[in-house]
Structures are given as C-alpha cells and as structure tokens.
Residue, then its C-alpha position, 0 to 999 in steps of 0.5 A: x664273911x671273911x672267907x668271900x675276900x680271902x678267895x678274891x685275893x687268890x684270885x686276884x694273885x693267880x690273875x696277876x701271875x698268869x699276867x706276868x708269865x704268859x705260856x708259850x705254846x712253842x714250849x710247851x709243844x717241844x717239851x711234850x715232844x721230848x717226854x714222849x720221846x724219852x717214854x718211847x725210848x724207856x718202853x722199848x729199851x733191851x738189855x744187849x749183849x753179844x749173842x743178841x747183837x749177833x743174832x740180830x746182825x745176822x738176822x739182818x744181814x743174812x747170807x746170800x747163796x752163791x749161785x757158783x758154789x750151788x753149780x759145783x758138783x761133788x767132783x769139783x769140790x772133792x778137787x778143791x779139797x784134795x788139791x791143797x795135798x796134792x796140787x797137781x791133782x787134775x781127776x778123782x776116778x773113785x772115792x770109798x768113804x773110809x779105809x784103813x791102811x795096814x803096814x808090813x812090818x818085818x823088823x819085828x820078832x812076829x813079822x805081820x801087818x800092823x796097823x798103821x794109824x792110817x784110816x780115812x776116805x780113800x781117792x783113786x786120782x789122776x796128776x798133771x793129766x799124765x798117764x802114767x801119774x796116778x795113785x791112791x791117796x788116803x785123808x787121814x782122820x787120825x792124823x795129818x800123816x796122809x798116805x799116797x801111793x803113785x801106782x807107777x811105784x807099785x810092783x805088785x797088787x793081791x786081793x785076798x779076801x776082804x784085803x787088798x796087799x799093794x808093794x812098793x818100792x820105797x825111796x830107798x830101793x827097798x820094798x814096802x808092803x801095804x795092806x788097804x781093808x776098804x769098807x764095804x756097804x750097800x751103796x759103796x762096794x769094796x769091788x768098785x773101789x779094788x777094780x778101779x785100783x787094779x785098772x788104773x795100775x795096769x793102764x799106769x804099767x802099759x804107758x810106763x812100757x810104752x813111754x819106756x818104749x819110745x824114748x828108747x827109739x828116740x835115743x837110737x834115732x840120734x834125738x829129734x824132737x821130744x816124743x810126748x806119751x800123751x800124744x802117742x796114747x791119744x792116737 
C-alpha cells in the first residue's frame, strides 16, 4: 500500500520537470551534429610529421613533365653543361665516358709522365664557331681542376699504343707534354675518339695557315676591309 503513492509522486515531479523545461529540438539536433563531428575528427586523426606532410604534398602536387626538357637531345643538354666551363662553347664533335690525363714531368730525377689528378669524360668541342678555336676538354672527377687543350696550341700529336702524347705550348713559351689514356669499350672506341682529335688538329692547322695566309695578303694590300677566315673557308 504505501509503495503505489511513493511511484504517484515521482511521476507527478518528472511531470512537473518536463513541464517546466520543455526540449528544444534545434538544440538537441546542433549538439548531435557537433559530437558527430567531433568523433569523425577523433576516428581520422594521424600523428604528422615532416616526411609524411612532404609525402603527401608531393603526392598531391606532383611534378609536371616539361615537354621542352623532353624535346632535348643529348647534345644540347651535354652543351648546357659544358657551357658553364666553357661559355663560348657552340659544337661537341665526340664525347669518351672517361679519360685519364698524364703529364710530363722533366724536373724530377727519373723524367716520365706522371699522373695527373686529372680523369673524367672527355669533349672534342668547337668555340665561337671558329675554325681555328677548338679543343679537348676534360671534366674532372676528381677535382674542380679541368683540363683544356685549344688544339691551336698544340704542336704535336703521337699515338703509341693505348696512349695518346699531345705537346703544347705553355703560357710561357715553354713546351708542355701530355698524355691522354681514353678508355676503350665495346660501344665507345678509343679510335673514334683519337681520329676525331687528330682530325680536328689538322682542320685547326690548315685555317691557322690560311688565316696566316690571308692577313698576310692583307697587310701588303695596304688594308682594306677585315678578310673573315670563316667566309673564306665557306667558299
């Protein structure tokens, strides 16, 4: 019996409180919103840092190809390269993966060719598209001491066996003797390499000649206009 009344009673008081705080849907419908959102966020939640960030902007923002860096050939880009040695550099004639460079040295007690320090790829090249301005140049490996020879210095070429003996004529008036051992393989032959040298060294003699030649005929003419050795080879 005295149970039934205590039940009327809280009945009566949840009666009373809903009365008095009526729900607002709105609310409730902003604050279920807002848990959702905050669970979506906890449930997807990494740890970052740098590498994964770069990833993922990488991943993202991938590179696009440049269709003018694809056009290139070798040539062009092997030019692009040498130019920041030689920036009158305008033709690459032949190219050998690596070559090591040996120099003469005669002050010592046992004279002989020493090594230089010197090895890399090797460029048979063409400046300011002049005749008589061409050399070989070396890319050191080793060092950023690069050799170059301007073959219009050079006064002499021998081939003995696997070596190649070029001889210069220093800053000084001095000689300067050099030795080049250019690797040899299967798809890059040392005679390619040695015949364009010596081909190129005769061309470079025979417009020196002629440029001698002409300025020679020049001056006895008493002046005139400037004769251009490129004109006169072109004819």
């Amino acid at each position: 019996m005295s149970s039934t009344p205590r039940r009327k009673r809280h009945h009566q008081q949840n009666n009373s409180a809903n009365h008095a705080h009526p729900p607002s849907q709105a609310h409730q419908r902003t604050r279920s919103q807002h848990l959702a959102a905050q669970a979506a966020v906890s449930a997807n939640q990494i740890t970052s840092d740098y590498e994964s960030d770069t990833a993922s902007y990488m991943a993202a923002h991938a590179a696009l190809p440049n269709p003018a860096l694809a056009q290139r050939s070798n040539d062009e880009i092997n030019i692009t390269v040498l130019r920041r040695y030689i920036p009158s550099l305008t033709q690459i004639y032949s190219i050998a993966s690596n070559a090591v460079v040996y120099a003469y040295d005669s002050t010592s007690d046992v004279a002989g060719f020493e090594k230089a320090n010197i090895e890399g790829p090797l460029f048979t090249c063409q400046l300011n598209s002049s005749e008589v301005q061409n050399s070989v140049f070396i890319l050191n490996r080793k060092s950023t001491d690069n050799l170059r020879l301007d073959l219009a210095t050079v006064t002499n070429f021998e081939q003995s066996g696997d070596m190649l003996y070029i001889e210069t004529m220093g800053s000084n008036g001095e000689p300067k003797v050099w030795g080049l051992y250019i690797h040899d393989s299967s798809d890059n032959r040392r005679e390619t390499h040695t015949s364009a040298i010596l081909r190129l060294w005769h061309a470079t003699k025979e417009a020196l000649v002629l440029q001698a030649q002409m300025m020679q005929q020049s001056l006895q003419q008493g002046g005139g206009r400037q004769i251009n050795i490129n004109d006169l080879l072109k004819r």
